[in-house]
ROKOLDO-601908 format. One record per residue (C-alpha): residue in one letter; x, y, z. Coordinates in steps of 0.5 Angstrom, whole numbers, plus 500, padded with zeros to 3 digits. Example, Ala and Ser with C-alpha at 12.3 -4.5 7.8 and 13.67 -1.06 7.14 Angstrom:
% ROKOLDO-601908
A525491516S527498514
***
This chain:
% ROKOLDO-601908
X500500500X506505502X509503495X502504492X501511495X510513494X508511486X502516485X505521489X511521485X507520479X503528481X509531482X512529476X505532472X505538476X513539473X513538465X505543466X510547469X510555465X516559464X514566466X511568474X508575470X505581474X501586470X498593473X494598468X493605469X487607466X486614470X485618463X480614460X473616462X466613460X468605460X468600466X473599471X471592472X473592463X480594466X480588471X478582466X483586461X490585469X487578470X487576462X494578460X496575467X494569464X496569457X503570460X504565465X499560463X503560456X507555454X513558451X519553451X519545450X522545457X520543464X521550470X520549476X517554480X524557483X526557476X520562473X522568470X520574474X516580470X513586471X508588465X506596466X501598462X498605462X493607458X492614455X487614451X481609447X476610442X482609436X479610429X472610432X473603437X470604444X474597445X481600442X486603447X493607446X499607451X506605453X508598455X513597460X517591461X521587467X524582467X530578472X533572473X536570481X544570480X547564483X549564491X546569492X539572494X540578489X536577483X540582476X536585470X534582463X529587461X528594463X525597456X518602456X514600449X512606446X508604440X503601443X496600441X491595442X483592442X481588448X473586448X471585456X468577454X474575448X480569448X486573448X489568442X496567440X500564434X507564433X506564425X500568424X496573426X490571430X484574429X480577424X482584427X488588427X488591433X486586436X492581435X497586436X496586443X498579444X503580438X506584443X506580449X508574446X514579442X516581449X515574452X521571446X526576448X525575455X526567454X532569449X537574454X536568459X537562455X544567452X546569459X546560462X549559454X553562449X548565444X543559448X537563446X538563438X531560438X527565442X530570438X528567431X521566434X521573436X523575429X517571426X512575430X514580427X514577420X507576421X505582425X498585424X497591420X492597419X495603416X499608420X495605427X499600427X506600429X513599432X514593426X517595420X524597420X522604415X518606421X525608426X531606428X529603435X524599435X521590435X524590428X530592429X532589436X530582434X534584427X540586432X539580437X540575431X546579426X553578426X555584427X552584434X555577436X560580441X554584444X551576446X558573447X558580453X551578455X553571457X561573460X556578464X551572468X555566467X562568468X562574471X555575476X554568477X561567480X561573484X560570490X567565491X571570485X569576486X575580484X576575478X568576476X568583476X575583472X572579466X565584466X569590466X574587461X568586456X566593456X571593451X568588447X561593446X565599445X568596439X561594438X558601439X564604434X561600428X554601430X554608433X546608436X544601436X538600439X540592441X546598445X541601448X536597450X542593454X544599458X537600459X537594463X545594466X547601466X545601474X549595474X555597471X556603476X555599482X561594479X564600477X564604485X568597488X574598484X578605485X578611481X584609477X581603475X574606473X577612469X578608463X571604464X568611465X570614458X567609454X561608458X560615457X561614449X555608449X550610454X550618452X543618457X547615464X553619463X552624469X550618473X557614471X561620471X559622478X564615479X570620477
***
């Protein structure tokens, strides 16, 4: 009867690993600027993409509940009523997203980006639906907010697999690639997917994720998790030393590609980082990091010359 009962229990546990999902995804919407529309459409629209995110499978591989991604989805909305749609929002998209470093309880940014080519329809009692390789529905603005999600959801799986294996999240990469490949179109509603509409936008960060040019940026990306912040903890100066010299990579990266959204959206995520790296080490150290820092990231420069 004991083995009986062992064989089952074992048998559940194992049903409940392989169901297992990748994301652990937390969604708050602002809605303070949209009058006439329900609070509780704003409610079923927090708990649906709650769902969407985290009860999607994403990946053929099994996560355990500590090995779950956290993201943090902000959605704030500024205004509806999009070619006339009650149902059509528009508004900015705000994204997080970490993974814990090993032997220890910090955990290290893989996203930190603000989508501002956001529109979208929710209908209060529709499915949120997704298809890799098509758009799913009939309506545009519907299917580009699942599009969205699910863009977003393969590169965040992308940078983790990068960050545990060189160019380890090439597959995710190619999947976001494809969703913007099929994305949903409606005239200039609709945007952030084609390369003709900016320089820095879904197109061109999964372009750069998958070029060549950009390879030592991944190369860097996986040195900085892997060897550098994942050991921090028994080689602390040895780690820290592999970060900082891998700067240089990005540099050379940067002089090539001056502007690069990849670059950007990179030390949008670290650059906080970065400087906490930079503040252990004494100011001779630091001074040539701080001047190649200042030519990649314009944005954060007072913050890293602060450090001088």
């Amino acid at each position: 009867m004991l083995n009986r009962l062992l064989t089952i229990l074992i048998a559940t546990l194992l049903c409940f690993t392989s169901s297992a999902q990748e994301l652990n995804c937390k969604v708050n919407i602002n809605h303070d600027k949209i009058t006439g529309v329900d609070n509780e459409v704003f409610n079923t629209m927090q708990r649906a993409i709650i769902e969407f995110m985290n009860g999607h499978k994403w990946t053929n591989d099994d996560f355990t509940t500590n090995e779950k991604i956290d993201v943090t989805i902000f959605i704030n909305i500024t205004g509806n009523k999009i070619n006339g749609d009650a149902d059509a929002y528009t508004g900015t998209l705000s994204i997080q997203a970490s993974r814990p470093v090993f032997s220890s309880g910090y955990t290290t940014a893989l996203v930190n980006y603000v989508d501002r080519d956001f529109v979208f329809k929710f209908t209060q009692y529709g499915a949120l639906s997704f298809d890799d390789n098509r758009v799913s529905g009939v309506d545009a603005m519907q299917s580009n907010l699942t599009a969205v999600l699910g863009y977003y959801a393969y590169i965040i799986l992308g940078l983790d697999y990068d960050s545990f294996a060189p160019e380890g999240g090439t597959n995710f990469f190619k999947k976001a690639q494809n969703v913007v490949s099929n994305a949903p179109e409606q005239g200039k509603t609709i945007s952030g997917w084609k390369a003709v509409e900016g320089t820095r936008n879904r197109y061109w960060l999964a372009d750069q994720l998958l070029n060549t040019r950009f390879a030592d940026v991944r190369s860097f990306w996986y040195t900085m998790h892997r060897e550098g912040l994942d050991s921090m903890y028994t080689k602390p100066v040895e780690s820290r030393t592999r970060i900082l010299v891998g700067l240089k990579k990005l540099y050379q990266v940067n002089r090539e590609n001056p502007s690069s959204m990849l670059l950007q959206f990179f030390f949008a995520a670290k650059s906080e980082e970065i400087i906490h790296l930079l503040a252990s080490t004494t100011k001779a150290e630091r001074s040539p990091y701080i001047t190649i820092l200042n030519s990649m990231d314009v944005p954060n420069a007072q913050k890293y010359n602060n450090l001088k």
